[in-house]
Biopython code that builds the backbone (N, CA, C, O; Angstrom):
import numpy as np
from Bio.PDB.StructureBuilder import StructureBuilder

atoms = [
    (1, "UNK", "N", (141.050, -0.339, 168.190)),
    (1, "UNK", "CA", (140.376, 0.945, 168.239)),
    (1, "UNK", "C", (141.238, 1.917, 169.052)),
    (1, "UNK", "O", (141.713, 1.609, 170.145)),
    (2, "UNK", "N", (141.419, 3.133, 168.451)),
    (2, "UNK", "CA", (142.365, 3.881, 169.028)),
    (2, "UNK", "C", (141.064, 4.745, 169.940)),
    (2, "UNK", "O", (139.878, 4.627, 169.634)),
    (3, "UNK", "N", (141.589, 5.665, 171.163)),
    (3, "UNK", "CA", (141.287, 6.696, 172.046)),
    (3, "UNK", "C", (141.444, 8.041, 170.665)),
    (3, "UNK", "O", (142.181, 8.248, 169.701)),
    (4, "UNK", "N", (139.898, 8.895, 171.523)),
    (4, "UNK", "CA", (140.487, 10.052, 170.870)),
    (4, "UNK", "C", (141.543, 10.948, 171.972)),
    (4, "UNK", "O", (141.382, 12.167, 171.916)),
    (5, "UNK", "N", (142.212, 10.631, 172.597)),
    (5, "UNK", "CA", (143.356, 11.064, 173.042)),
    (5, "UNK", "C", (144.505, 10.447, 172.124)),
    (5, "UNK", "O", (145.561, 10.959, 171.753)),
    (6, "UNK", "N", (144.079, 9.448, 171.926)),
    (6, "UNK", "CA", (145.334, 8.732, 170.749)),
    (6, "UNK", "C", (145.612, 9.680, 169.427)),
    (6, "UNK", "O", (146.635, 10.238, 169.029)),
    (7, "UNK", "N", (143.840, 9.606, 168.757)),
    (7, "UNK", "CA", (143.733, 10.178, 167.824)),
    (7, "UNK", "C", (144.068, 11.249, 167.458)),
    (7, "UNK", "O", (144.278, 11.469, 166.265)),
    (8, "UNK", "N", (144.222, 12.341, 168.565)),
    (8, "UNK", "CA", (144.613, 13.688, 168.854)),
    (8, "UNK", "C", (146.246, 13.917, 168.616)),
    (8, "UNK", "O", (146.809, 14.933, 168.208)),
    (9, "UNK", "N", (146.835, 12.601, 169.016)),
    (9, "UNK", "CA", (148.305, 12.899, 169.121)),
    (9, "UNK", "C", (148.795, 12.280, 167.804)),
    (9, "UNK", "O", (150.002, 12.096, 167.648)),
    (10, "UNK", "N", (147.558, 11.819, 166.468)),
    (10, "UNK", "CA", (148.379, 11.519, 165.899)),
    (10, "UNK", "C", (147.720, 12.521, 164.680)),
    (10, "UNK", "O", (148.364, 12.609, 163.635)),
    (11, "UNK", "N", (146.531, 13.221, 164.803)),
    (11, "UNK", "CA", (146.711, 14.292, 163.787)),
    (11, "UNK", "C", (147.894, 15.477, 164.547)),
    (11, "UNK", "O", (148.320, 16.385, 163.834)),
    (12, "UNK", "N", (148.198, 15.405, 165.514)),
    (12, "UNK", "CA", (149.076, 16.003, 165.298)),
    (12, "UNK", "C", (150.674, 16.136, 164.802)),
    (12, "UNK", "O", (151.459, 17.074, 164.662)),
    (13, "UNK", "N", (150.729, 14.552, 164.596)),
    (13, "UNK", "CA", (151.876, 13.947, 164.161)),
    (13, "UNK", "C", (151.843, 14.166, 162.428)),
    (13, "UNK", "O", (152.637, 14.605, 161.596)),
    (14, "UNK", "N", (150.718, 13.706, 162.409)),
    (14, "UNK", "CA", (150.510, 13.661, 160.540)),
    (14, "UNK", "C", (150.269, 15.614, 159.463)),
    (14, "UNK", "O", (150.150, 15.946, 158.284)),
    (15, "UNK", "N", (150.328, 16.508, 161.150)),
    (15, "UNK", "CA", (150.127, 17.573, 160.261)),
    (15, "UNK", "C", (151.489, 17.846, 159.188)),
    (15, "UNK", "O", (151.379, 18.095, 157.988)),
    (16, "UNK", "N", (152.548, 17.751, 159.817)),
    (16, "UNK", "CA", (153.365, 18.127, 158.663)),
    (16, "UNK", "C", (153.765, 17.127, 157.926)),
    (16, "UNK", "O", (154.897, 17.226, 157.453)),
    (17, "UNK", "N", (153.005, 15.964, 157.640)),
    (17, "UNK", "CA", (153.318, 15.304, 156.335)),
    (17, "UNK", "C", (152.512, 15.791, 154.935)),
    (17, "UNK", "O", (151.641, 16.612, 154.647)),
    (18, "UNK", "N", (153.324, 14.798, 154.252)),
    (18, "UNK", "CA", (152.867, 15.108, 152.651)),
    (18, "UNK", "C", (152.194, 14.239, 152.443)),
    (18, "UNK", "O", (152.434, 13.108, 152.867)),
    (19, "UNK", "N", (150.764, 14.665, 151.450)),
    (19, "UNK", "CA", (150.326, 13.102, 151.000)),
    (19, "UNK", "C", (151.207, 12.153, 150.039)),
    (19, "UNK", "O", (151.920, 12.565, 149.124)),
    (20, "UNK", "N", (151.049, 10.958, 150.371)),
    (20, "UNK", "CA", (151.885, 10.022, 149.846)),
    (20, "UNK", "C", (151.294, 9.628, 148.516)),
    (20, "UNK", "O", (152.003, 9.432, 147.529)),
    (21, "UNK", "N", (149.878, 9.508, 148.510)),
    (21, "UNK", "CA", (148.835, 9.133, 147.401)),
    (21, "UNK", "C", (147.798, 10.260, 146.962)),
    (21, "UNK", "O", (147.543, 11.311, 147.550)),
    (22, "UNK", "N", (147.138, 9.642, 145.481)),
    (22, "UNK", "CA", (146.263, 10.694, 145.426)),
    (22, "UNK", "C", (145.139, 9.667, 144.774)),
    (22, "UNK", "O", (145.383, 8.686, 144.071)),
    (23, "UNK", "N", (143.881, 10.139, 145.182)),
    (23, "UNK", "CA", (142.540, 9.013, 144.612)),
    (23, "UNK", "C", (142.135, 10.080, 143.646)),
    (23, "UNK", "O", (141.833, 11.269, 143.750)),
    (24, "UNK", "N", (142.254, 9.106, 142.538)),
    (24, "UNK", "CA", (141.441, 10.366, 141.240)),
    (24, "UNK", "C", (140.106, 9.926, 140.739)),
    (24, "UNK", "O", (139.354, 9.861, 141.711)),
    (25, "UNK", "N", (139.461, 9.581, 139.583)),
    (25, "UNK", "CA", (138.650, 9.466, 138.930)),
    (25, "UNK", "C", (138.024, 7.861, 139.111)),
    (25, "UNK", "O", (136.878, 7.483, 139.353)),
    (26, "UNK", "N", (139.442, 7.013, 138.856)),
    (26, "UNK", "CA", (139.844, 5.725, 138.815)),
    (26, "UNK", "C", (139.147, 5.473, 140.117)),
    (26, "UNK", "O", (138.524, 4.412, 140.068)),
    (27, "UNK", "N", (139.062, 5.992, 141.076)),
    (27, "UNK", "CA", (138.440, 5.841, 142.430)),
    (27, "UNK", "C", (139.711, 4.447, 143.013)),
    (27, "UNK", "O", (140.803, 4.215, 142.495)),
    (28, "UNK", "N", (139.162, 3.823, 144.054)),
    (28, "UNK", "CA", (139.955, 2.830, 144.961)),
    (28, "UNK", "C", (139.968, 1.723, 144.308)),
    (28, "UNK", "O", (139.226, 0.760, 144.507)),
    (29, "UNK", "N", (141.173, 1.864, 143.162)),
    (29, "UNK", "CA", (141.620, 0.505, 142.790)),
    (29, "UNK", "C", (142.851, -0.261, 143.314)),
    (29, "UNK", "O", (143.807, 0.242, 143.903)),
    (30, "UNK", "N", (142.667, -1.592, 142.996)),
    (30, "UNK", "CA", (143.298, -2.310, 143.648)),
    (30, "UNK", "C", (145.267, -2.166, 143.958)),
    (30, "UNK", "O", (146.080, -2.567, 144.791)),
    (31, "UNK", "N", (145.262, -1.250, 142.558)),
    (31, "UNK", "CA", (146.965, -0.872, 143.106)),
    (31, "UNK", "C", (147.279, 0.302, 143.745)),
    (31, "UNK", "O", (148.434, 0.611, 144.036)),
    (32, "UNK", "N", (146.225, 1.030, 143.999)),
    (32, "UNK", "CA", (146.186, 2.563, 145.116)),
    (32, "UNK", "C", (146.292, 1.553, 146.569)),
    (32, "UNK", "O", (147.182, 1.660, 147.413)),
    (33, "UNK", "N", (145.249, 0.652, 146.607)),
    (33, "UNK", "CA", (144.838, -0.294, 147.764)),
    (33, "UNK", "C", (146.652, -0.835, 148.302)),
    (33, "UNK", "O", (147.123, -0.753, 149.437)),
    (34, "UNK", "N", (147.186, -1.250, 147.314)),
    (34, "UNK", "CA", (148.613, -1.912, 147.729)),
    (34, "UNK", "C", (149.617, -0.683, 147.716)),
    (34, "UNK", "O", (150.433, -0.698, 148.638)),
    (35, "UNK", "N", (149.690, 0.291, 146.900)),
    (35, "UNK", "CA", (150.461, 1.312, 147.491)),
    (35, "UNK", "C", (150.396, 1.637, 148.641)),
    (35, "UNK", "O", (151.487, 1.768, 149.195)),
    (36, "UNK", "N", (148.867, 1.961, 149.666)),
    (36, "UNK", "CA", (148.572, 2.702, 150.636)),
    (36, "UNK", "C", (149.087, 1.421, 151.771)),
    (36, "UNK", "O", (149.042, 1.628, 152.984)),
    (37, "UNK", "N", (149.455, 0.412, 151.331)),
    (37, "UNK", "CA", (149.739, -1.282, 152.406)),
    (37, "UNK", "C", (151.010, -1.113, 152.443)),
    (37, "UNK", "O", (151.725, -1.433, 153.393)),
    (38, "UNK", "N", (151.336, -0.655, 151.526)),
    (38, "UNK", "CA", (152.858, -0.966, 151.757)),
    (38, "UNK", "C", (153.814, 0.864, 152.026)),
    (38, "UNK", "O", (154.992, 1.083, 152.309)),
    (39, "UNK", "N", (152.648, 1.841, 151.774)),
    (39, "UNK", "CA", (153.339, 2.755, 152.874)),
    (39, "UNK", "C", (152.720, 2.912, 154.796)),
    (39, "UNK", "O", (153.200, 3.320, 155.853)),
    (40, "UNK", "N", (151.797, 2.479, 154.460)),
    (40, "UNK", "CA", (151.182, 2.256, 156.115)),
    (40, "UNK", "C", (152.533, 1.080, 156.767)),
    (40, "UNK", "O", (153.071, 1.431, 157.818)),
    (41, "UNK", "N", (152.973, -0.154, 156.156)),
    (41, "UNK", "CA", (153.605, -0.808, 156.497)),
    (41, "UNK", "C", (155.014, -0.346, 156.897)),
    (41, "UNK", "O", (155.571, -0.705, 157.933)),
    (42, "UNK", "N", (155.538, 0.485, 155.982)),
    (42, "UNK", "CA", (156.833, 1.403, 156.231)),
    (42, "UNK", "C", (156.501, 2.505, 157.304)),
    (42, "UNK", "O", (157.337, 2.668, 158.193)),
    (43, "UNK", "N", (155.111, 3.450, 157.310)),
    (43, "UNK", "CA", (155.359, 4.770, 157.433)),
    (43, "UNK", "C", (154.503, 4.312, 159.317)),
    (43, "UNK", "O", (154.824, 4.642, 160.459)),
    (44, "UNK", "N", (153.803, 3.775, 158.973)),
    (44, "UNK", "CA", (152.285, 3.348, 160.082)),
    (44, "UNK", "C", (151.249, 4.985, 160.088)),
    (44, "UNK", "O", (150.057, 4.967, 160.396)),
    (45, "UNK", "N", (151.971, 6.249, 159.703)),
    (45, "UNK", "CA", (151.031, 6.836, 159.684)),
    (45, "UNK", "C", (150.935, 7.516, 158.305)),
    (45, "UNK", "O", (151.934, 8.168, 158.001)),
    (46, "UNK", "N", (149.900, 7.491, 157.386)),
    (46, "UNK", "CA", (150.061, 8.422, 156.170)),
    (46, "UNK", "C", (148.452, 9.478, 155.473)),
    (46, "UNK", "O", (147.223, 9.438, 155.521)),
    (47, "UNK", "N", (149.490, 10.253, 154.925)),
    (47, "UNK", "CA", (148.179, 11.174, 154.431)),
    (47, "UNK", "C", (147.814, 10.853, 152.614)),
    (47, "UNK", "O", (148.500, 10.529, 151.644)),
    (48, "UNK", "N", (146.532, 11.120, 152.822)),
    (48, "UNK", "CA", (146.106, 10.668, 150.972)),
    (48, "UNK", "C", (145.394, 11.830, 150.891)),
    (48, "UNK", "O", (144.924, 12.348, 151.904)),
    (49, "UNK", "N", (145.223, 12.424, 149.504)),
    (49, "UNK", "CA", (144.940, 13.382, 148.768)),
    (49, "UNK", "C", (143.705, 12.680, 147.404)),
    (49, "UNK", "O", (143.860, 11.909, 146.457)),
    (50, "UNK", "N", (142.492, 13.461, 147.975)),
    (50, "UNK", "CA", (141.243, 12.884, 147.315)),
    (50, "UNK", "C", (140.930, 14.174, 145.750)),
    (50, "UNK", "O", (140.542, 15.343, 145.775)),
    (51, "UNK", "N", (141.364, 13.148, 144.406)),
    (51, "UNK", "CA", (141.270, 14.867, 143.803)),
    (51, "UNK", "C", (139.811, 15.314, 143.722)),
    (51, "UNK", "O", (138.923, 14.675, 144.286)),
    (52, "UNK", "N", (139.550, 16.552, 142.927)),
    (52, "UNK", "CA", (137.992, 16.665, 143.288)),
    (52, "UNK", "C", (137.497, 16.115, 141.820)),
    (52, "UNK", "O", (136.298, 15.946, 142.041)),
    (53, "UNK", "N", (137.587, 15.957, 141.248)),
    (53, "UNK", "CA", (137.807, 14.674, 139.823)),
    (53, "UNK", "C", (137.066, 13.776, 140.253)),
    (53, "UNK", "O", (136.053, 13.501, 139.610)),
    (54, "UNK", "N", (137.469, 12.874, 141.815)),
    (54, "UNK", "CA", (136.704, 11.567, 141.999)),
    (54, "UNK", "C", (135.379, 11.724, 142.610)),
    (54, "UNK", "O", (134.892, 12.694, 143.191)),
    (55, "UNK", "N", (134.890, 10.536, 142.350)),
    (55, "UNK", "CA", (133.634, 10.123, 142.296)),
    (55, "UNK", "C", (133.514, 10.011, 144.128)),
    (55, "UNK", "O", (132.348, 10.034, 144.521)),
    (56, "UNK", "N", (134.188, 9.939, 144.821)),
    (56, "UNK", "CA", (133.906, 9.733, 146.294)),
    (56, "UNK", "C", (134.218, 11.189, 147.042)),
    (56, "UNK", "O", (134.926, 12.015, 146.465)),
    (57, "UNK", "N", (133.792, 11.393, 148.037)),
    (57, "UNK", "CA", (133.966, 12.360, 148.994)),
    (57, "UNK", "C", (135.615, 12.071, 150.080)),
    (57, "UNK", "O", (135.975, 10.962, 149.684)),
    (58, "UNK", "N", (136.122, 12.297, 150.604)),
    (58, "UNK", "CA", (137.176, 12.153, 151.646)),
    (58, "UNK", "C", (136.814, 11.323, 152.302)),
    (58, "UNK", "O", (137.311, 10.200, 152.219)),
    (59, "UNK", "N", (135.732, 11.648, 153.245)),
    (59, "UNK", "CA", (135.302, 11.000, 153.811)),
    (59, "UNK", "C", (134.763, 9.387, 153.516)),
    (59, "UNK", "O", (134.815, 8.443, 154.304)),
    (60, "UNK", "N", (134.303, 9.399, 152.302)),
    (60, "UNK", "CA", (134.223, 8.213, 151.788)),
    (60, "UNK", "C", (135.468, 7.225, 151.372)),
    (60, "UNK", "O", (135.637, 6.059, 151.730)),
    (61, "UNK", "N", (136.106, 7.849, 150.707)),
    (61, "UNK", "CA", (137.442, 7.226, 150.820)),
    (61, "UNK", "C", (138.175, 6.515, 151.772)),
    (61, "UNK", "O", (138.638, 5.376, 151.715)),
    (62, "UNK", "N", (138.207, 7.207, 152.501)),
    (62, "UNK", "CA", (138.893, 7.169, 154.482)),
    (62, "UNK", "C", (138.305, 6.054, 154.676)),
    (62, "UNK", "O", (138.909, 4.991, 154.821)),
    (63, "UNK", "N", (136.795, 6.214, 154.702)),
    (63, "UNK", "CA", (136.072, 5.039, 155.499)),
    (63, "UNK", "C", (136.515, 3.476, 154.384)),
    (63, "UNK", "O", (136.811, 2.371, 154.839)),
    (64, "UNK", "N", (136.459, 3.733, 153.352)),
    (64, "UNK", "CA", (136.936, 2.317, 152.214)),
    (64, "UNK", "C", (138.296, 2.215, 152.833)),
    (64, "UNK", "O", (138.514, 1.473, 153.790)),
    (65, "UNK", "N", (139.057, 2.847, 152.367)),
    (65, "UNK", "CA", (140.715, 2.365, 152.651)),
    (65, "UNK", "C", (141.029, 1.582, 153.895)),
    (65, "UNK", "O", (141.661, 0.535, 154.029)),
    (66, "UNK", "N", (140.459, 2.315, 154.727)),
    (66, "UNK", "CA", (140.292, 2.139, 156.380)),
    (66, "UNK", "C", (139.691, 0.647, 156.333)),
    (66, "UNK", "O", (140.189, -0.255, 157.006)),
    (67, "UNK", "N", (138.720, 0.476, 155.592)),
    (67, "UNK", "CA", (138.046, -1.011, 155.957)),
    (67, "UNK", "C", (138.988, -2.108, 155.132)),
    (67, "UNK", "O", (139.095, -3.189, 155.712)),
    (68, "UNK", "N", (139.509, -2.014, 154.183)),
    (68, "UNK", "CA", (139.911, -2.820, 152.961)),
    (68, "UNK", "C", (141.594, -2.807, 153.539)),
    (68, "UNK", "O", (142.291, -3.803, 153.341)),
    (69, "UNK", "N", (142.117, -1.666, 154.214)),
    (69, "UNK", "CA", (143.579, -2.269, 154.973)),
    (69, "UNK", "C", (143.748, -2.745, 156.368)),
    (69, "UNK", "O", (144.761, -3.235, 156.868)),
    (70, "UNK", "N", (142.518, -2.508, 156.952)),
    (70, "UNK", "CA", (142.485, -2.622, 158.355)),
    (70, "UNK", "C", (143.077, -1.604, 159.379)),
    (70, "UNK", "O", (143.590, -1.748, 160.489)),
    (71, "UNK", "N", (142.840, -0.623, 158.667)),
    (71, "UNK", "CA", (143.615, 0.494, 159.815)),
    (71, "UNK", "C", (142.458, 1.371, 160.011)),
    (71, "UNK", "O", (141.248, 1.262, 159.816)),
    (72, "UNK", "N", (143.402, 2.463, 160.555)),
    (72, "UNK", "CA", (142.196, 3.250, 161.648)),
    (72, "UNK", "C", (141.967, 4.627, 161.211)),
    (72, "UNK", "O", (142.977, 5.328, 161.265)),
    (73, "UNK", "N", (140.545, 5.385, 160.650)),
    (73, "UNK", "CA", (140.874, 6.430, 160.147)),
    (73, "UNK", "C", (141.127, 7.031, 161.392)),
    (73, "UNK", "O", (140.616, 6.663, 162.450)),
    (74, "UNK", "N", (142.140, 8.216, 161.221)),
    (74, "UNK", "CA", (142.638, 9.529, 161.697)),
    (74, "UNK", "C", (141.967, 10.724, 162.092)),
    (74, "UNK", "O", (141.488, 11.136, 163.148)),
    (75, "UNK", "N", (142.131, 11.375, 160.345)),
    (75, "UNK", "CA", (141.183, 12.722, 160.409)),
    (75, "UNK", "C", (140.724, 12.532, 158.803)),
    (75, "UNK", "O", (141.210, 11.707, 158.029)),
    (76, "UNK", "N", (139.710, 13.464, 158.511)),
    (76, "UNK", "CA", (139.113, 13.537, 157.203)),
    (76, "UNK", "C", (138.782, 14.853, 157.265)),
    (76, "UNK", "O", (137.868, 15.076, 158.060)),
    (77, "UNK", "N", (139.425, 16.258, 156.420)),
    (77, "UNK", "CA", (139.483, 17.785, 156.319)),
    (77, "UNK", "C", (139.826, 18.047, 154.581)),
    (77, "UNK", "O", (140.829, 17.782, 153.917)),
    (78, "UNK", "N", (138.496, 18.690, 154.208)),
    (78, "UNK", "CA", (138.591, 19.180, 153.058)),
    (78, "UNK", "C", (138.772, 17.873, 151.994)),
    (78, "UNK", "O", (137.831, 17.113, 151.767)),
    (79, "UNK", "N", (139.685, 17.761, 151.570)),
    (79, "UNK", "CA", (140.200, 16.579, 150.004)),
    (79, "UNK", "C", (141.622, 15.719, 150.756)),
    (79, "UNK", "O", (142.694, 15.196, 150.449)),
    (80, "UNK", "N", (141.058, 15.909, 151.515)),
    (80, "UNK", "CA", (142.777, 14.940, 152.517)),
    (80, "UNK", "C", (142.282, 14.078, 153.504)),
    (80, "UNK", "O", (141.306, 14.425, 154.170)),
    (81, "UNK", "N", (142.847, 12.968, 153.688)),
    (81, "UNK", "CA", (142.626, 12.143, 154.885)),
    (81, "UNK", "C", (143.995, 11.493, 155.085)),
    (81, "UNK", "O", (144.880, 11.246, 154.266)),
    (82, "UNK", "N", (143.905, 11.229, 156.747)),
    (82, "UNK", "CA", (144.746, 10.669, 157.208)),
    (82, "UNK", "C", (144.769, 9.213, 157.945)),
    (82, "UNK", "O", (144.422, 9.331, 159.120)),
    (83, "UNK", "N", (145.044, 8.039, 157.622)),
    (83, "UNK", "CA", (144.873, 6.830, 158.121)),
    (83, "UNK", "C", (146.276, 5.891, 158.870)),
    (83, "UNK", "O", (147.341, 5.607, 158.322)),
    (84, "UNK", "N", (145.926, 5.632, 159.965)),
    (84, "UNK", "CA", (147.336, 4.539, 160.656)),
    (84, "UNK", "C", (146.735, 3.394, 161.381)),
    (84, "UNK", "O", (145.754, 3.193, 162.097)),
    (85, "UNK", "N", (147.826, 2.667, 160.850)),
    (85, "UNK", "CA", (148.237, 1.330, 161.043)),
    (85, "UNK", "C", (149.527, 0.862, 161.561)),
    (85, "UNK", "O", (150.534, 1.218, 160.950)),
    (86, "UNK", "N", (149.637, 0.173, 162.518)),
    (86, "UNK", "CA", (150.394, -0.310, 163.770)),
    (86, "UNK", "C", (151.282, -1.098, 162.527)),
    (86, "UNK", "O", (150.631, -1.755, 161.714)),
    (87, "UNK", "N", (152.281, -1.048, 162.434)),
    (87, "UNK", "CA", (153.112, -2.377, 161.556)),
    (87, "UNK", "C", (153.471, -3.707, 162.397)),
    (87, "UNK", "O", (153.919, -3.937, 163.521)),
    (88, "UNK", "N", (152.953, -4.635, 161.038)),
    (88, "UNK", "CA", (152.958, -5.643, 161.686)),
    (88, "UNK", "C", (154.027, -6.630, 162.395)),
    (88, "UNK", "O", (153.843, -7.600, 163.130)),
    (89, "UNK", "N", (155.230, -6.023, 161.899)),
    (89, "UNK", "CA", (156.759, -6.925, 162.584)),
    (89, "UNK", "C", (156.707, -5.658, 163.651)),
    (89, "UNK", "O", (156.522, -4.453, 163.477)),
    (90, "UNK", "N", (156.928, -6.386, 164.722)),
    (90, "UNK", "CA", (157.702, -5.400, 165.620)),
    (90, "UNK", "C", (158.792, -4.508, 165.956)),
    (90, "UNK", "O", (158.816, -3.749, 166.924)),
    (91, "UNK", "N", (159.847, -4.688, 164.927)),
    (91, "UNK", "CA", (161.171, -4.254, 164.510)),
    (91, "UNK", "C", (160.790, -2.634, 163.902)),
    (91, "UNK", "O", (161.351, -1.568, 164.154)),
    (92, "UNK", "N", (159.602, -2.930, 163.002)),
    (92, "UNK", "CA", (159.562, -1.741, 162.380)),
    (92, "UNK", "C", (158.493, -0.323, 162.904)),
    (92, "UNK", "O", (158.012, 0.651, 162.324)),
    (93, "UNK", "N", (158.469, -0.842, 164.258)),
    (93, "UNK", "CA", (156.880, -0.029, 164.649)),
    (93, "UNK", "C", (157.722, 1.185, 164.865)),
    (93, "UNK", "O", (158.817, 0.959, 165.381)),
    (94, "UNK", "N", (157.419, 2.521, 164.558)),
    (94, "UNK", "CA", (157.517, 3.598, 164.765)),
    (94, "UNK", "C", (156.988, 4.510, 165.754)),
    (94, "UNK", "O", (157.558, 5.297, 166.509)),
    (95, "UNK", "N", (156.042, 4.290, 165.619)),
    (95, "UNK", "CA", (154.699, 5.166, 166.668)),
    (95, "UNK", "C", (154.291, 4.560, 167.975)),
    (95, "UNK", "O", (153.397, 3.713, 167.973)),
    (96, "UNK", "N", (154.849, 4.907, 169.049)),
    (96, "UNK", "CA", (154.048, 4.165, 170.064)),
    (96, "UNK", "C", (152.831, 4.770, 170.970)),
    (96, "UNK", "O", (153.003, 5.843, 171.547)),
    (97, "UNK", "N", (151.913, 4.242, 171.053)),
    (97, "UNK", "CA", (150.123, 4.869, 171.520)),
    (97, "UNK", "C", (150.408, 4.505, 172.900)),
    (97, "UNK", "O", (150.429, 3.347, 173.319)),
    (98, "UNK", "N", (150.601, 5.431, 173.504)),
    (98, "UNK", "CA", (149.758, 5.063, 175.130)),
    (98, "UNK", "C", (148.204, 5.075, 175.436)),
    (98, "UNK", "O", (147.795, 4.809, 176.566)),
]
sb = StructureBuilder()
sb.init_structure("model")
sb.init_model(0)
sb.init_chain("A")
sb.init_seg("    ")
for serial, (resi, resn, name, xyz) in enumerate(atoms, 1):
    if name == "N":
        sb.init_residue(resn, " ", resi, " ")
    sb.init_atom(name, np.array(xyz, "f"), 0.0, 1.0, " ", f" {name:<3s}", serial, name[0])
structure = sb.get_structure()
């Protein structure tokens, strides 16, 4: 469980990214699920793009992805959310949380 002092420093990290993904119609299937694993695994922090097409809210999304990869939602604003995850080799951690 991150601090919202944590949390704070990492929407501010994730503002100038791009979303990496986009949830459409198809809603949270299982190869959106392994795309978003294996850029959390590279990136530890990333943004997804909810179109308004799908059947879920942002917020709903966030909270699925979040449970089904084990990471931590971020922020949830408008059709975007942001979710991070600590990588699991130590070699590759990027982000460090005080």
């Amino acid at each position: 469980m991150i601090t919202s002092k944590q949390r704070a420093r990492l929407r501010a990290m994730a503002n100038g990214l791009s979303p990496i993904a986009q949830i459409g119609k198809g809603g949270i299937v299982d190869n959106i699920i392994k795309q978003l694993d294996d850029a959390l695994e590279a990136h530890e922090l990333i943004k997804v793009t909810v179109l308004e097409t799908a059947l879920l809210t942002a917020r709903e999304a966030c909270d699925v992805c979040a449970q089904k990869l084990g990471a931590e939602p971020v922020q949830s604003i408008g059709l975007k959310f942001v979710l991070y995850r600590q990588a699991r080799e130590p070699k590759k951690r990027k982000i460090k949380l005080n």
